[in-house]
N, C-alpha and C positions, 0 to 999 in steps of 0.2 A: 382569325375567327374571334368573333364578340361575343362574349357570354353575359347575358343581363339578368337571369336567374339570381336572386339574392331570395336568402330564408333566413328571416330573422327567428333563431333561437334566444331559449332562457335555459343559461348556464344555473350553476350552486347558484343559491344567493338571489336567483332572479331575476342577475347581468345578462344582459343579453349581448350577443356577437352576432354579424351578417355572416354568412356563409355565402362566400361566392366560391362558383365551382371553377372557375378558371384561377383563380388564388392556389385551392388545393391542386389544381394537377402541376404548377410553378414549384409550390411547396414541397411535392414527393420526392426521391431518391432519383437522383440521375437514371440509373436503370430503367426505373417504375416508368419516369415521364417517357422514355426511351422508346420503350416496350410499347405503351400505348400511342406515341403517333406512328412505330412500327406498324402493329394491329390496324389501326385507322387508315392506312393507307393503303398496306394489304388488302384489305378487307375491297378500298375503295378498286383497285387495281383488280379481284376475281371476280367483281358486283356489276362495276359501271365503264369498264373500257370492255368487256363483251359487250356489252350494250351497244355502244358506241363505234363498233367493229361492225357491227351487225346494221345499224342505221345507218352508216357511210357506205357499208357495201352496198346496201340497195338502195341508196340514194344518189351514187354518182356513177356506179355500175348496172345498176337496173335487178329485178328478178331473178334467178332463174331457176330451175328445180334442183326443188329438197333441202333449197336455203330458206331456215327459217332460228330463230335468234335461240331455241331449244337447240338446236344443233351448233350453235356458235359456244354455247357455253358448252357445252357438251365437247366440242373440240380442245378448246383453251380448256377447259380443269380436265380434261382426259390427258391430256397434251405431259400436264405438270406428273403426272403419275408416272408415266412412260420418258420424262426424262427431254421433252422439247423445249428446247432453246428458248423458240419463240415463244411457246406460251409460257414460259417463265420469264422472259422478257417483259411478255404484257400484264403479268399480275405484279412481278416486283416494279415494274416503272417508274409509276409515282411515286411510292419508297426512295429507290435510286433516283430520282431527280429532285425530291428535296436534297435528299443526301448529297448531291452535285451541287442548288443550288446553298445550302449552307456551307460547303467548304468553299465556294466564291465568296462569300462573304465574308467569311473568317479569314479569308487570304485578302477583299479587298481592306477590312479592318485594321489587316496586319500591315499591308503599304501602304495606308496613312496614317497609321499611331508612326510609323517610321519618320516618316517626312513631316510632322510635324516639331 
Protein backbone atom coordinates (compact mmCIF):
# COMPACT_ATOMS: atom_id res chain seq x y z
CA UNK A 1 0.00 0.00 0.00
CA UNK A 2 1.32 3.71 -1.16
CA UNK A 3 0.35 6.43 0.90
CA UNK A 4 0.94 9.90 -1.11
CA UNK A 5 -0.89 12.10 1.50
CA UNK A 6 1.91 14.50 2.87
CA UNK A 7 0.72 17.75 4.90
CA UNK A 8 3.07 20.12 5.31
CA UNK A 9 2.91 21.71 8.89
CA UNK A 10 4.52 24.75 10.79
CA UNK A 11 6.14 23.54 13.91
CA UNK A 12 7.56 26.31 16.95
CA UNK A 13 9.54 28.49 15.12
CA UNK A 14 7.71 28.16 11.82
CA UNK A 15 9.94 24.87 10.84
CA UNK A 16 7.93 23.14 8.92
CA UNK A 17 7.88 19.05 8.73
CA UNK A 18 5.80 16.73 5.96
CA UNK A 19 3.67 14.42 7.68
CA UNK A 20 3.26 11.34 5.92
CA UNK A 21 0.84 8.99 7.18
CA UNK A 22 2.52 5.73 6.28
CA UNK A 23 5.88 7.11 8.25
CA UNK A 24 3.62 7.51 11.38
CA UNK A 25 1.80 4.06 11.39
CA UNK A 26 6.09 2.37 10.80
CA UNK A 27 6.81 4.91 13.63
CA UNK A 28 4.17 3.37 16.32
CA UNK A 29 4.59 0.77 19.05
CA UNK A 30 4.88 -2.79 17.77
CA UNK A 31 1.54 -3.50 19.23
CA UNK A 32 -0.28 -0.17 17.80
CA UNK A 33 1.06 -1.18 14.18
CA UNK A 34 -0.07 -4.77 15.18
CA UNK A 35 -3.40 -3.93 16.18
CA UNK A 36 -4.25 -1.84 13.09
CA UNK A 37 -3.47 -4.27 10.25
CA UNK A 38 -5.24 -6.61 12.69
CA UNK A 39 -8.37 -4.23 12.50
CA UNK A 40 -7.77 -3.62 8.70
CA UNK A 41 -8.01 -6.85 7.83
CA UNK A 42 -10.79 -8.02 10.09
CA UNK A 43 -12.66 -5.52 9.17
CA UNK A 44 -11.64 -6.54 5.37
CA UNK A 45 -12.55 -10.14 6.12
CA UNK A 46 -16.65 -9.43 7.95
CA UNK A 47 -16.98 -6.46 4.88
CA UNK A 48 -15.71 -7.91 1.53
CA UNK A 49 -15.43 -11.86 1.53
CA UNK A 50 -19.35 -11.77 2.32
CA UNK A 51 -19.55 -10.02 -0.61
CA UNK A 52 -17.50 -12.03 -2.50
CA UNK A 53 -19.32 -15.36 -1.23
CA UNK A 54 -22.36 -13.94 -2.25
CA UNK A 55 -21.16 -12.87 -5.89
CA UNK A 56 -19.47 -16.22 -6.63
CA UNK A 57 -22.38 -18.09 -5.36
CA UNK A 58 -24.64 -16.66 -7.90
CA UNK A 59 -22.31 -16.27 -10.40
CA UNK A 60 -21.13 -19.94 -10.85
CA UNK A 61 -24.15 -21.62 -9.06
CA UNK A 62 -26.83 -19.52 -10.45
CA UNK A 63 -30.03 -18.06 -8.15
CA UNK A 64 -31.98 -19.64 -6.21
CA UNK A 65 -34.55 -18.75 -3.46
CA UNK A 66 -34.10 -16.54 -0.41
CA UNK A 67 -30.36 -16.03 -1.52
CA UNK A 68 -29.78 -12.67 -1.40
CA UNK A 69 -26.17 -11.00 -0.02
CA UNK A 70 -28.58 -9.52 3.20
CA UNK A 71 -28.78 -13.06 4.16
CA UNK A 72 -25.06 -13.79 3.37
CA UNK A 73 -23.98 -11.57 5.87
CA UNK A 74 -26.50 -12.22 7.93
CA UNK A 75 -25.26 -15.84 8.08
CA UNK A 76 -21.33 -15.32 8.38
CA UNK A 77 -21.60 -12.53 11.47
CA UNK A 78 -24.70 -14.59 12.88
CA UNK A 79 -22.39 -17.60 12.27
CA UNK A 80 -19.42 -15.73 14.52
CA UNK A 81 -21.91 -15.28 17.53
CA UNK A 82 -22.98 -18.91 17.69
CA UNK A 83 -19.48 -20.17 17.47
CA UNK A 84 -19.10 -21.48 13.50
CA UNK A 85 -16.03 -22.57 12.38
CA UNK A 86 -16.53 -21.48 9.09
CA UNK A 87 -17.78 -18.14 9.48
CA UNK A 88 -14.71 -17.45 11.62
CA UNK A 89 -12.84 -18.85 9.20
CA UNK A 90 -14.12 -16.40 6.63
CA UNK A 91 -13.76 -13.19 8.67
CA UNK A 92 -10.16 -14.03 10.32
CA UNK A 93 -8.80 -15.27 6.69
CA UNK A 94 -7.16 -12.59 5.47
CA UNK A 95 -5.64 -11.87 8.96
CA UNK A 96 -4.48 -15.48 9.12
CA UNK A 97 -2.97 -15.42 5.67
CA UNK A 98 -0.93 -12.52 6.10
CA UNK A 99 0.10 -13.89 9.20
CA UNK A 100 1.00 -17.36 7.14
CA UNK A 101 2.39 -15.22 4.36
CA UNK A 102 4.79 -13.24 6.85
CA UNK A 103 6.20 -16.17 8.66
CA UNK A 104 7.08 -17.48 4.94
CA UNK A 105 9.11 -14.78 4.67
CA UNK A 106 10.64 -14.37 7.95
CA UNK A 107 11.55 -18.12 7.47
CA UNK A 108 12.62 -17.43 3.68
CA UNK A 109 14.96 -14.59 5.16
CA UNK A 110 16.12 -16.61 7.72
CA UNK A 111 17.64 -19.56 5.00
CA UNK A 112 19.28 -17.07 3.30
CA UNK A 113 20.84 -14.73 5.78
CA UNK A 114 22.05 -18.61 6.64
CA UNK A 115 23.58 -19.49 3.35
CA UNK A 116 24.97 -16.51 2.81
Amino acid sequence: MRFTTRIVARGAGGVGFVYNPRMALMSTSGWRREASIALLWLAAGAVLLPVLIYLCGVTFLGSYAGASLGRTFGTVLGGLGSGSPASWLVVTGPYLMILLLRLLSFGWRLGSARHS
